[in-house]
C-alpha positions as CSV (number, residue, x, y, z in Angstrom):
1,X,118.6,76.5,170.6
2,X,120.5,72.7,170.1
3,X,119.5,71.0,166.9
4,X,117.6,68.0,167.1
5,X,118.8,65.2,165.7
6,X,116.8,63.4,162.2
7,X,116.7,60.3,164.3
8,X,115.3,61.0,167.6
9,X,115.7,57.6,170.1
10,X,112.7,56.2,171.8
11,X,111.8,57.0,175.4
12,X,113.3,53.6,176.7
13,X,116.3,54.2,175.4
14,X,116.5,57.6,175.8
15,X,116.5,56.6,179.7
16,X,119.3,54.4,179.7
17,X,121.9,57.0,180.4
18,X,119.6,58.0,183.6
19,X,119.2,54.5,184.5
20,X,123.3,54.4,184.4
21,X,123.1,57.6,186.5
22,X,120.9,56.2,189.2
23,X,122.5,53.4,189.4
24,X,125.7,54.5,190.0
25,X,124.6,57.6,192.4
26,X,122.7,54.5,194.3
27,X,126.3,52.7,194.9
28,X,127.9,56.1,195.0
29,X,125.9,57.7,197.8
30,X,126.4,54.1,199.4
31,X,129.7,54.4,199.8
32,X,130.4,58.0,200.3
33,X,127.3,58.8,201.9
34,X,127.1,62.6,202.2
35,X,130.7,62.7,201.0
36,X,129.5,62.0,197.7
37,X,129.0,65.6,196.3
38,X,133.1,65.6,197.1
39,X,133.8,63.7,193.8
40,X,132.3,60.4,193.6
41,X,128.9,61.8,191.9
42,X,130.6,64.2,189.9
43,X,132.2,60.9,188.4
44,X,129.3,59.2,188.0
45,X,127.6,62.8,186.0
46,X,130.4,62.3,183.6
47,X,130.4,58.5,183.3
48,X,126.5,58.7,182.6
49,X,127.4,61.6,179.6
50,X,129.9,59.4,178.4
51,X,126.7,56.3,177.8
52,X,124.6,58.9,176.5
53,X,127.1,60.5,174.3
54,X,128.0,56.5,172.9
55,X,124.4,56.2,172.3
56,X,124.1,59.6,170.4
57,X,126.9,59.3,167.9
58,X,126.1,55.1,167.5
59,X,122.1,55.6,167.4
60,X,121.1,59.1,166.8
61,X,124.2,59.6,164.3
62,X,125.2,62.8,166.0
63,X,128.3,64.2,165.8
64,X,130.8,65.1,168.4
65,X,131.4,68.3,167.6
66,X,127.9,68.7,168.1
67,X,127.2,67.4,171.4
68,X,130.6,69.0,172.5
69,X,128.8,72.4,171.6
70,X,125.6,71.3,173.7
71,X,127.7,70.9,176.0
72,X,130.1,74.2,176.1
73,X,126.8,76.0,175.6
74,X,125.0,74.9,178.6
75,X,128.5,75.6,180.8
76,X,128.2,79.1,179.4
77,X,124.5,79.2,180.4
78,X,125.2,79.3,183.9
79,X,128.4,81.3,184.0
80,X,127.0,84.2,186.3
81,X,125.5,81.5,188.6
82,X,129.1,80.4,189.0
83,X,129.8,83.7,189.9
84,X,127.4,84.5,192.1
85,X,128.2,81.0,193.8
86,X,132.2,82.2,194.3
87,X,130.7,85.7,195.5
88,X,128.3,84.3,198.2
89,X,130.3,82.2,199.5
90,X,132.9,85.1,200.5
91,X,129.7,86.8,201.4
92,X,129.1,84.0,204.2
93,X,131.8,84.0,205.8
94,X,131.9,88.0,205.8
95,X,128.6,87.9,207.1
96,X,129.9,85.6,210.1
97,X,133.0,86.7,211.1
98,X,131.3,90.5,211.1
99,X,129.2,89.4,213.5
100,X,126.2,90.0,211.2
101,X,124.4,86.0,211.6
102,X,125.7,85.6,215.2
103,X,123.7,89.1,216.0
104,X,120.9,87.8,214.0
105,X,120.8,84.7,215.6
106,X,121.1,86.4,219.0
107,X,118.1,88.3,218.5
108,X,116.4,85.4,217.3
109,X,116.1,83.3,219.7
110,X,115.4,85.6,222.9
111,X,111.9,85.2,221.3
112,X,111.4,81.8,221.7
113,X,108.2,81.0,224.3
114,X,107.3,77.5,226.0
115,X,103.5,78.2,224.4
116,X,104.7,78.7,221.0
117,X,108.5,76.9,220.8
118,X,107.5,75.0,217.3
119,X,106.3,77.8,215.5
120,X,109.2,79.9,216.8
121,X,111.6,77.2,216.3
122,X,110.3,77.3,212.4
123,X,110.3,81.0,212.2
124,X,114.2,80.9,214.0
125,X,115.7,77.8,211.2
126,X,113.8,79.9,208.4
127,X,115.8,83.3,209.5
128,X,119.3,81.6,209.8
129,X,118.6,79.7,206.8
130,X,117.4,83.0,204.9
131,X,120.5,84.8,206.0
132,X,123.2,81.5,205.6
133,X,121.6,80.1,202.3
134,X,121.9,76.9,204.1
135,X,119.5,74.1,205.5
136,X,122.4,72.0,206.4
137,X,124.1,74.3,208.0
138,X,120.9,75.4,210.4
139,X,120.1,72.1,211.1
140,X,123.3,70.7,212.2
141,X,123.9,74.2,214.4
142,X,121.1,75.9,215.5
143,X,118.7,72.7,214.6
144,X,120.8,70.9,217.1
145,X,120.4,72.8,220.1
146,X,116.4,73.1,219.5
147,X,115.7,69.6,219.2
148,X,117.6,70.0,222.7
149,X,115.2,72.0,223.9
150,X,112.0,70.7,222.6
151,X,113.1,67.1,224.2
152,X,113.6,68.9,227.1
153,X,110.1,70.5,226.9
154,X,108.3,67.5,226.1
155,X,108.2,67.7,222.4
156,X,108.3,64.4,220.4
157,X,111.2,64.1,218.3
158,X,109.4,64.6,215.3
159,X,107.1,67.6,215.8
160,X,110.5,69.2,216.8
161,X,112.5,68.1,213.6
162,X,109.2,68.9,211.4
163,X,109.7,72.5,212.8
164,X,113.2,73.0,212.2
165,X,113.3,71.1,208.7
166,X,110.4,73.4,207.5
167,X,111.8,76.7,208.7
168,X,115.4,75.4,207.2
169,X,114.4,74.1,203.8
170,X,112.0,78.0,204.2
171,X,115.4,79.5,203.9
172,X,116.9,77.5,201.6
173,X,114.3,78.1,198.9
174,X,113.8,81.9,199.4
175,X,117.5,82.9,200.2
176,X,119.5,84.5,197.1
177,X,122.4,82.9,198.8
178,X,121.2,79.5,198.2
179,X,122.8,77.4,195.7
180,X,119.3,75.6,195.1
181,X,118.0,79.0,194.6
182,X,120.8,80.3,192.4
183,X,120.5,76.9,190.0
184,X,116.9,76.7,189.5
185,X,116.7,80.3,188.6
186,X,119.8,79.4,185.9
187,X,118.7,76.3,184.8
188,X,115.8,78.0,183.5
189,X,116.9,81.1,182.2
190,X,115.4,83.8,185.0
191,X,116.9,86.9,187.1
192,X,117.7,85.1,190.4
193,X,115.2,88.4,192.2
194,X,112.6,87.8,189.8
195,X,112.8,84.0,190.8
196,X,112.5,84.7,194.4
197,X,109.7,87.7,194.2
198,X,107.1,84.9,191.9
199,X,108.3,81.8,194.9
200,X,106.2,84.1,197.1
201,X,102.9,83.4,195.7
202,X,102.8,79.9,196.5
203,X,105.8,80.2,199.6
204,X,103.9,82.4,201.9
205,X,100.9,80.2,201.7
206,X,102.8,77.2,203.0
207,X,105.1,79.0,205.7
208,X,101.7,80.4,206.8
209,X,99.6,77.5,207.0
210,X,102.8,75.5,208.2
211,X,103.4,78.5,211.0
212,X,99.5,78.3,212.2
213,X,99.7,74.4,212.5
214,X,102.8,74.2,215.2
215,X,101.4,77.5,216.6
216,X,98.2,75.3,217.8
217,X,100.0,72.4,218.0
218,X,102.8,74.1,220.4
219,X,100.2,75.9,222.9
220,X,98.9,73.1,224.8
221,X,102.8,72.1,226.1
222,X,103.5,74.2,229.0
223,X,107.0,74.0,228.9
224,X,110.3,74.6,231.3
225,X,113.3,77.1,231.6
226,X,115.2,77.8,228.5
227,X,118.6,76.8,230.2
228,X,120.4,76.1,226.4
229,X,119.0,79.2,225.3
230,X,120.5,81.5,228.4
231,X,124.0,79.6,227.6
232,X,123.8,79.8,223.3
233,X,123.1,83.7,224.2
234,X,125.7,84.2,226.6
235,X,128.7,82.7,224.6
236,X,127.6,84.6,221.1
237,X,128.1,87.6,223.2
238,X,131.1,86.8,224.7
239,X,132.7,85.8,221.5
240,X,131.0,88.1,219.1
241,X,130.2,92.5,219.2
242,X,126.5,92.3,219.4
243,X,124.8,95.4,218.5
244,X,121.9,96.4,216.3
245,X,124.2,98.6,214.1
246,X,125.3,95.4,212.5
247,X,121.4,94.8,211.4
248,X,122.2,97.7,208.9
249,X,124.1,95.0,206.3
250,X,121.1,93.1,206.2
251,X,118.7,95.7,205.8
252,X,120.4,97.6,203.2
253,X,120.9,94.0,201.3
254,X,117.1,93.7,201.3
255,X,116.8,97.6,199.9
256,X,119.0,96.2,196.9
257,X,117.0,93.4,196.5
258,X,113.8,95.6,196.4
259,X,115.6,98.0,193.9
260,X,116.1,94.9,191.5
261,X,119.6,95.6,191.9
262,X,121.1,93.0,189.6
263,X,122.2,89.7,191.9
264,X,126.4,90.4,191.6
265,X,126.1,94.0,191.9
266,X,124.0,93.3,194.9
267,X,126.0,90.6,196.7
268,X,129.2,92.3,196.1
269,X,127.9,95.2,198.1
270,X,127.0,93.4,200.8
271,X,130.2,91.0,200.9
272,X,132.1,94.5,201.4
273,X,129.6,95.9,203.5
274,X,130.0,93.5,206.1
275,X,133.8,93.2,205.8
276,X,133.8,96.9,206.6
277,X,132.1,95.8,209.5
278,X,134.9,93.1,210.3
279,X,137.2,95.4,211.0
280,X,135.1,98.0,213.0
281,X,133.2,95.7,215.1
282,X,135.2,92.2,215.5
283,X,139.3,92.8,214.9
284,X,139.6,90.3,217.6
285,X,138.4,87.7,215.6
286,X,140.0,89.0,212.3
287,X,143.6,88.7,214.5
288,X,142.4,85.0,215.5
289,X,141.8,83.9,211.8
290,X,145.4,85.3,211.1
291,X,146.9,83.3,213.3
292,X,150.3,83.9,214.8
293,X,149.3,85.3,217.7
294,X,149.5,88.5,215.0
295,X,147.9,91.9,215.3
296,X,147.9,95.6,213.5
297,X,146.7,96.3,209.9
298,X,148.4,93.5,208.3
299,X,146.9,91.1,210.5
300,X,143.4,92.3,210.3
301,X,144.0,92.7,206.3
302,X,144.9,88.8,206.5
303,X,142.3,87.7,208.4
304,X,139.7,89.2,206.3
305,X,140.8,87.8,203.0
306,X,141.1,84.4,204.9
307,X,137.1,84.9,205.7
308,X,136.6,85.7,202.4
309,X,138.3,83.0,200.2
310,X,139.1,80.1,202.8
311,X,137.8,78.1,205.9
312,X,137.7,79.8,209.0
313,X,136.7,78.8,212.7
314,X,136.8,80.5,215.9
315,X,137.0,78.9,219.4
316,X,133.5,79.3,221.0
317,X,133.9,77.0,224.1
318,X,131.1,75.0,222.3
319,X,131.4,72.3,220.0
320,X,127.8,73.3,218.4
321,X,128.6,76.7,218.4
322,X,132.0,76.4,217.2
323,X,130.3,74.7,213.6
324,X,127.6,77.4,213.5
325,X,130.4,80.3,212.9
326,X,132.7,78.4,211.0
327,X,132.5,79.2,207.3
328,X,134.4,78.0,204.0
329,X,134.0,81.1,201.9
330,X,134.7,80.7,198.3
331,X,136.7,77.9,198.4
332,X,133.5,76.0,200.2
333,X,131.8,76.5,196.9
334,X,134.3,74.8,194.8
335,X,132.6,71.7,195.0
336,X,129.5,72.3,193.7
337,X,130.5,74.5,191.1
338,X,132.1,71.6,189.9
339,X,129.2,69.4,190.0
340,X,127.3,72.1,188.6
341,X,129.8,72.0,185.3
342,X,129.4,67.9,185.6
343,X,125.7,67.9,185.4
344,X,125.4,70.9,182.4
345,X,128.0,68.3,180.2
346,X,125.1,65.7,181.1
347,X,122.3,67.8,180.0
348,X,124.1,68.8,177.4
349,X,124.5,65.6,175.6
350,X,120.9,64.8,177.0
351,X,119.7,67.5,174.5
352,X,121.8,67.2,171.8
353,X,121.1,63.8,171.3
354,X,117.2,63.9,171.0
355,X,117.2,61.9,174.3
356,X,115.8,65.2,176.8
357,X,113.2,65.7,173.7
358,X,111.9,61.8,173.7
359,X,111.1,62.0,177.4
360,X,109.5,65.6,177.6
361,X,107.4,64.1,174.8
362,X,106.2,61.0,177.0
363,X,105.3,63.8,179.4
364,X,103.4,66.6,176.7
365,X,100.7,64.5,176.4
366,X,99.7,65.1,180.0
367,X,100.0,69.0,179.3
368,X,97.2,69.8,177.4
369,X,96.1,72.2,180.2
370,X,98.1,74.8,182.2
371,X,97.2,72.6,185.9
372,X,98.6,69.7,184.0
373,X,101.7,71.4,182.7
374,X,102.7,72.6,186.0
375,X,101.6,68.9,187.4
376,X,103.4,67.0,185.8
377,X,106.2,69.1,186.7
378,X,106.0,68.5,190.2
379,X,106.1,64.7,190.0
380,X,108.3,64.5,187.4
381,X,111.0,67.0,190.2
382,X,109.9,64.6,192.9
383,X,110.1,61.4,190.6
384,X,114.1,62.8,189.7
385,X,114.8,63.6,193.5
386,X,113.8,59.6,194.3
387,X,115.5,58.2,191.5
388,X,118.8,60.3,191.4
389,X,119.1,61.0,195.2
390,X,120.2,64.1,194.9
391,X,118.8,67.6,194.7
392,X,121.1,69.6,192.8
393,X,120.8,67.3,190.0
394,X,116.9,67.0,189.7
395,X,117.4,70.3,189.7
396,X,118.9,70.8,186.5
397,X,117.4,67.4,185.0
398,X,113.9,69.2,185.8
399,X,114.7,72.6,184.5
400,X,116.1,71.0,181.0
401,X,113.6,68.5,180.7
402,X,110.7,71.5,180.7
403,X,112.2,74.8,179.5
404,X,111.7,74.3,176.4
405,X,107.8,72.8,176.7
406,X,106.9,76.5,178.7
407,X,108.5,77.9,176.2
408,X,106.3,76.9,173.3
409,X,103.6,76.9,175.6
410,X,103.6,80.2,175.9
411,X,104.1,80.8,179.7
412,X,106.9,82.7,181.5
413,X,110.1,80.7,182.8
414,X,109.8,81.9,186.1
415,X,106.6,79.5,186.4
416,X,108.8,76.8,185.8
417,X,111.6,78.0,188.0
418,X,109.4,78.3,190.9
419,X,107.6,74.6,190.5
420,X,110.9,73.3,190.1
421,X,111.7,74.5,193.7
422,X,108.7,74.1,194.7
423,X,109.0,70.3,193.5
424,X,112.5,69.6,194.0
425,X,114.5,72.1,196.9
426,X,111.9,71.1,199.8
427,X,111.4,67.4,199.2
428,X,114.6,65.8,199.2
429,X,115.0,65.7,202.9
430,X,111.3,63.7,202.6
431,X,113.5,61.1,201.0
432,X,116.0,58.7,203.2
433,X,118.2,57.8,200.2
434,X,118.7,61.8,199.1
435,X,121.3,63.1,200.4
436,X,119.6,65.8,201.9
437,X,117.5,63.2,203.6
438,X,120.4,61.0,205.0
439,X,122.3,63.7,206.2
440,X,119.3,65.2,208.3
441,X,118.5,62.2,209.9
442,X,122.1,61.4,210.5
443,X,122.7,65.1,211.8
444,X,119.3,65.1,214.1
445,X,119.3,61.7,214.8
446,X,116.0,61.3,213.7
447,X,114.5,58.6,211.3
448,X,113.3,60.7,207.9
449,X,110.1,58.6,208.2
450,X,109.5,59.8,212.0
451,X,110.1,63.6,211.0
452,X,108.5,63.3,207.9
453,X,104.8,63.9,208.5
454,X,105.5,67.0,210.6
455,X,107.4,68.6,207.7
456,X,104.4,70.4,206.8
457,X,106.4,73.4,204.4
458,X,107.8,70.6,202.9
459,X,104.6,68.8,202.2
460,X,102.7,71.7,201.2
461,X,105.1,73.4,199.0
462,X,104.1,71.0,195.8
463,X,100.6,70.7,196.4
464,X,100.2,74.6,196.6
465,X,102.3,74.8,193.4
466,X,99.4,72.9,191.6
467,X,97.1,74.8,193.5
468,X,97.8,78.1,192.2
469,X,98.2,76.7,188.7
470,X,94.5,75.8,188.8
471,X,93.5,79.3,190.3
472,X,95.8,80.9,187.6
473,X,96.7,83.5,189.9
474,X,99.7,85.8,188.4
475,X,100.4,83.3,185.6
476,X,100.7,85.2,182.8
477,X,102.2,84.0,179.3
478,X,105.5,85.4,178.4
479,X,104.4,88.3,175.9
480,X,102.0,89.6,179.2
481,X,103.6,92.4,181.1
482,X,103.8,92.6,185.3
């Protein structure tokens, strides 16, 4: 645990280095727009340690070697998560190339039906995303071609995007190859499974209610042909093996998961599970990623660790289809491993120089009961995804902010890693500014504030967080056994 300093600063000024950091993501995002995470807020998480750091060792008296150890320490803290991040992202574009998501996907959407299109569109964005890790990815490939559809159906603009931002942003909270996923359970000190396994309590809820609402709303449109469906089916299969054997990667993945397999053991399995699978089912493609026009062993060895490590992209005939089967494999993950390593310096000096425990205090006095704990959570996650703009860091800001305020009230951590997502993962695209919430509108063409009420997950995710807190339903305290 850090050591406080004697000469803790007061709240106001213990925001100033977050007032620097909003400031500068504001201009930042800006300029960049969803570019930023390339660098430019990466700066800014440094430039913003650098104030609070000034402030500690002028005001607080604190040594550097002191907040330099905060700050090694919290690196340290997520060392596995970094891992895990290098190993999923070869996972992905294993899973891709193998044919695994394109068969998944191809499955998928045969069952798409005029009465029900939004509640299958939900259910079809939360399987991608489930097996990617990635909302932004779904949307800007698969989201694409159903807003298509539902235009063509008669759907507004927003029930559609409502539909495929819940059943993304589904995904991208319960996926262990979510990055979201993966930091929250980090930040916070608890097993990435165990993580997921809790989110269900107050996940399946929401996806349910959220499922039953477009369900309704969906039946009374009587809808055309599914034209874009016939012609999304017709060039996976031409491009891709499909063929229920390759459902066997998934499916022994989720017997891992259910064995409480630990996460890297896990993933690796399933990274060389489906790369076996590479070279039974789709050499072709292996050859393609090669280059050269090559074939034989060496080719297909060369292709495979280029779908592992680097970008890859095959030749579809489609422009949409063409980005849903490219992948950037470990390299793609590069970037926000480093912002991940920006943002623990941050909290790191946040903590060693009083500054995290002068704001959690502002915030204590609202806890006196276990509803208000977990409350005051969830605004304070959606309070950091409006002011900072960015998920990944409200993230982390979140998780800091509270660990240590479960910890001493008694209560396990995966309670506060699951309102943190809960919170945080499924509202930023609620928010223009965010990142997440610029880059789907920009992506779907659709105004945040147009898709926004329809985003019923989304919406429903927080308030059900706060709702099981009052019913106390499978909180226990930390010395309680499951």
């Amino acid at each position: 645990m850090i050591k406080q300093p004697e000469r803790l600063p007061s709240p106001l000024l213990s925001l100033v280095p977050i007032a620097v950091l909003v400031g500068l993501l504001f201009v930042t995002i800006r300029t960049f727009g969803s570019d930023a995470l390339s660098g430019g807020s990466q700066v800014v998480l440094l430039t913003a340690t650098a104030v609070c750091c000034l402030i500690a060792m002028l005001w607080s008296r604190v040594d550097w070697k002191t907040i330099e150890a905060a700050m090694t320490s919290n690196i340290a803290s997520v060392g596995p998560a970094l891992i895990i991040l290098l190993i999923i992202g070869a996972l992905s574009g294993a899973w891709m190339i193998s044919g695994v998501v394109p068969t998944l996907i191809y499955y998928g959407i045969q069952v798409i039906h005029p009465s029900f299109f939004l509640a299958s569109t939900c259910i079809i964005c939360a399987v991608v995303s489930v097996m990617t890790g990635s909302s932004w990815t779904t949307i800007a490939t698969i989201g694409i071609a159903l807003l298509g559809i539902g235009e063509a159906q008669g759907f507004s603009e927003g029930w559609t995007a409502g539909a495929i931002i819940s059943g993304a942003y589904f995904g991208d909270k319960m996926s262990p190859l979510s990055d979201t996923t993966i930091l929250a359970s980090s930040v916070t000190d608890t097993p990435l499974f165990r993580h997921i396994r809790y989110m269900l309590v107050t996940t399946v809820p929401s996806i349910a209610i959220t499922l039953v609402i477009f369900a309704v709303a969906g039946f009374s449109h009587q809808a055309a042909g599914s034209e874009h469906i016939a012609v999304f089916s017709a060039l996976l299969k031409e491009k891709f093996v499909i063929t229920p054997w390759l459902l066997a990667v998934p499916l022994i993945t989720g017997a891992l998961i259910a064995r409480k397999v630990p996460s890297i053991i896990t993933l690796f399995i399933s990274t060389g599970l489906a790369a076996v699978c590479a070279y039974v089912f789709q050499p072709g493609l292996l050859y393609e990623i090669a280059g050269d026009g090559a074939t034989g062993a060496a080719a297909a060895f060369k292709g495979a660790m280029m779908m592992l490590f680097g970008n890859t992209s095959v030749e579809t005939g489609d422009a949409g289809l063409n980005a849903l089967v490219s992948t950037r494999g470990m390299a793609g993950m590069l970037n926000t491993i480093w912002l991940i390593i920006c943002a623990m310096c941050f909290g790191g000096a946040m903590a060693a120089s009083g500054m995290l425990s002068s704001i959690t205090s502002f915030f204590v006095r609202f806890m006196k009961k276990r509803v208000g704990m977990v409350a005051s959570t969830v605004l304070s996650g959606i309070f950091l995804n409006i002011v900072t703009a960015d998920q990944y860091i409200s993230v982390i800001l979140t998780g800091n902010m509270f660990r240590e305020v479960y910890k001493r009230q008694g209560y396990e951590s995966r309670l506060l890693s699951r309102t943190v997502e809960d919170a945080v993962t499924v509202t930023s695209p609620l928010i223009p500014w965010n990142t997440c919430g610029m880059t789907q509108a920009t992506i779907l063409g659709v105004a945040t504030f147009t898709y926004l009420p329809y985003c019923f997950f989304n919406l429903l995710s927080p308030l059900m967080s706060v709702v099981v807190a009052a019913t106390g339903y499978k909180i226990r305290k930390a010395h309680e056994e499951d």
